[in-house]
C-alpha positions as CSV (number, residue, x, y, z in Angstrom):
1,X,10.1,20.1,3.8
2,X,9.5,17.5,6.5
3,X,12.3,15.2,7.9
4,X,12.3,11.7,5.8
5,X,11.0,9.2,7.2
6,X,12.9,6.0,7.4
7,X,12.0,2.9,5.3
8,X,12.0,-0.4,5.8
9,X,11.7,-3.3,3.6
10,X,8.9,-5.9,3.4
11,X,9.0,-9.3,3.0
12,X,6.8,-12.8,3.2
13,X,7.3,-15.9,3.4
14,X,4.8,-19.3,3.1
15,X,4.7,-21.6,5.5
16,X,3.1,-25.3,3.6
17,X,2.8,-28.2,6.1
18,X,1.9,-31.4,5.6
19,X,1.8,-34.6,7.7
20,X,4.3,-33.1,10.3
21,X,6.3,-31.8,7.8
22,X,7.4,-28.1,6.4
23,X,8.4,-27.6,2.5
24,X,11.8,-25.9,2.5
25,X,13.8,-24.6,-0.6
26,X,17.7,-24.6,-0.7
27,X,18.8,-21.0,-1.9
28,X,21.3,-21.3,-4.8
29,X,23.0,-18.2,-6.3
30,X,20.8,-15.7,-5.2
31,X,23.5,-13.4,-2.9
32,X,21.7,-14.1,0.5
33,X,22.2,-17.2,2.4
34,X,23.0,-19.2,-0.7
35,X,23.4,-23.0,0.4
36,X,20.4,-22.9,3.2
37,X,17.2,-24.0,3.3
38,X,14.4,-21.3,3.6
39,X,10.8,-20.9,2.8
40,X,9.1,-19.7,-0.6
41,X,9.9,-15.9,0.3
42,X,10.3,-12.7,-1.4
43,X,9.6,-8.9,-1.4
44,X,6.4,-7.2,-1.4
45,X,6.2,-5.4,-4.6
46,X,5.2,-1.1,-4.1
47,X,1.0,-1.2,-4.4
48,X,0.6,-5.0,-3.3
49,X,-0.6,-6.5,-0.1
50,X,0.6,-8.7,2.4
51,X,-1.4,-11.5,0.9
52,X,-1.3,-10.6,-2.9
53,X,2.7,-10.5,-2.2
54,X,2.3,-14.3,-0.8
55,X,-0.1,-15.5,-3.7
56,X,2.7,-14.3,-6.5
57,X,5.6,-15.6,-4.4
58,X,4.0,-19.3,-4.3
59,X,3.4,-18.7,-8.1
60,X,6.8,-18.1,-9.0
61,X,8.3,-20.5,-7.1
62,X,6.7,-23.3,-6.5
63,X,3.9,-22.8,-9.3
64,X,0.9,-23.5,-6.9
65,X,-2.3,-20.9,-7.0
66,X,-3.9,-19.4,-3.4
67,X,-6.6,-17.7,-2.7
68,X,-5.5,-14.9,-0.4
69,X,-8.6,-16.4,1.9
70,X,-6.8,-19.6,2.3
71,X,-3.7,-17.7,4.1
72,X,-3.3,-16.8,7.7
73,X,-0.6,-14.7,9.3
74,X,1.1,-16.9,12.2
75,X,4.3,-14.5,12.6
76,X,5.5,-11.3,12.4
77,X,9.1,-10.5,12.5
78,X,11.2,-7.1,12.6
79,X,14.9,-7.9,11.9
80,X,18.0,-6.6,11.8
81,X,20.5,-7.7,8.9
82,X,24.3,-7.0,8.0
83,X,24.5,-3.2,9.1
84,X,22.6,-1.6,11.7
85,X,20.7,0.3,8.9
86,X,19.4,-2.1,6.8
87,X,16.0,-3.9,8.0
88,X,13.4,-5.8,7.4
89,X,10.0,-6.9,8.4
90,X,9.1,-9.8,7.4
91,X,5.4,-11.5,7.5
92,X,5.1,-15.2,8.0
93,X,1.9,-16.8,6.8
94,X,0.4,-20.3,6.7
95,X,-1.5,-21.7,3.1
96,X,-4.4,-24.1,4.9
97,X,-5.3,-24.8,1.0
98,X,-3.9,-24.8,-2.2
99,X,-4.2,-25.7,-6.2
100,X,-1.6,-27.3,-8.0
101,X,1.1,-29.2,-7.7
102,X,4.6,-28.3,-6.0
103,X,7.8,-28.0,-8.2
104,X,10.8,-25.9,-8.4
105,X,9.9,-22.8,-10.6
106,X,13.4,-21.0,-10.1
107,X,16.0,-23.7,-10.7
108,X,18.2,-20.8,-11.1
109,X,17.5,-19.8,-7.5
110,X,16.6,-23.2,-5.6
111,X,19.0,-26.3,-6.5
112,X,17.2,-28.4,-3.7
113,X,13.2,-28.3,-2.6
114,X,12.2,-31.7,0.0
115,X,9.8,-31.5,3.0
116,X,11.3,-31.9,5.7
117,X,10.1,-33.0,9.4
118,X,9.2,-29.9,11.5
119,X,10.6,-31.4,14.4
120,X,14.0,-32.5,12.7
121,X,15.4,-29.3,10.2
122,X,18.2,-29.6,8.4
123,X,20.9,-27.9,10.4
124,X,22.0,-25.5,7.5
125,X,18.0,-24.2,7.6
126,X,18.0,-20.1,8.1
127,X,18.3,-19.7,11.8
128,X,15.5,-16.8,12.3
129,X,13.4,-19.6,9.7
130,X,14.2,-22.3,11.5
131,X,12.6,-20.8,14.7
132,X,9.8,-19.5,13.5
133,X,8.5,-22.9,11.9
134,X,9.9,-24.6,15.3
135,X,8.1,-22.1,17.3
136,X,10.1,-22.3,20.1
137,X,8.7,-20.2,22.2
138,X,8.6,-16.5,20.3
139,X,5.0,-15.8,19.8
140,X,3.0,-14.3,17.4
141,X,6.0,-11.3,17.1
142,X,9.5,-11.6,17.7
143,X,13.0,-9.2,17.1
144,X,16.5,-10.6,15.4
145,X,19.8,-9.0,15.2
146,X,19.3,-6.7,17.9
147,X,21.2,-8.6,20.4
């Protein structure tokens, strides 16, 4: 029997702009920066795509319907969290349409949903978040927690 090989989890996020602004979700008794603002996020499910994973996540949480065509990958991130073994990569994508209109679909999980300015975050926004949608400079792929 081979060696293991380690595993890494998987997450999206959606990035909806409008007019110069981003939609942002305060996260609210969920165990993982409860009291900032984030994007509609979760974890890709075992058997799903990148895109399918996206599609259900804007479902759940903000009730709106994509067509996997309508979303583009803008980011890629590999991150390091609390310990030095626990990881993540995490696929940022951008919805250029959508059907449906926006509401909070997880009260239970999101006590505050606004759009906010791009240019002017709140400052308790997710800082690996924060930059991505700012762009400030990372590219297409960028590293955090490895410092």
């Amino acid at each position: 029997m081979g060696k293991e090989h380690f595993k890494l989890v998987c997450a999206v996020y959606l990035i909806l702009k409008k007019d110069g602004e981003v939609l942002l979700l305060r996260r609210f008794n969920t165990g993982f920066a409860d009291g900032k603002y984030s994007l509609v996020a979760g974890h890709i499910d075992g058997g799903e795509s990148i895109f399918d994973a996206t599609v259900r996540e804007a479902k759940e949480e903000v009730g709106i319907g994509i067509e996997p065509e309508n979303l583009k990958v803008v980011h890629i991130m590999h991150r390091r969290c609390e310990s030095p073994d626990y990881e993540r990569f995490s696929v940022f994508m951008e919805a250029n349409k959508y059907s449906g209109e926006i509401k909070n679909m997880e009260p239970e999980k999101c006590d505050d949903m606004r759009w906010f300015p791009i240019k002017d975050l709140p400052p308790n926004t997710v800082d690996y978040v924060k930059r991505v949608i700012q762009n400030s400079g990372i590219g297409f792929f960028s590293e955090d927690g490895w410092e």
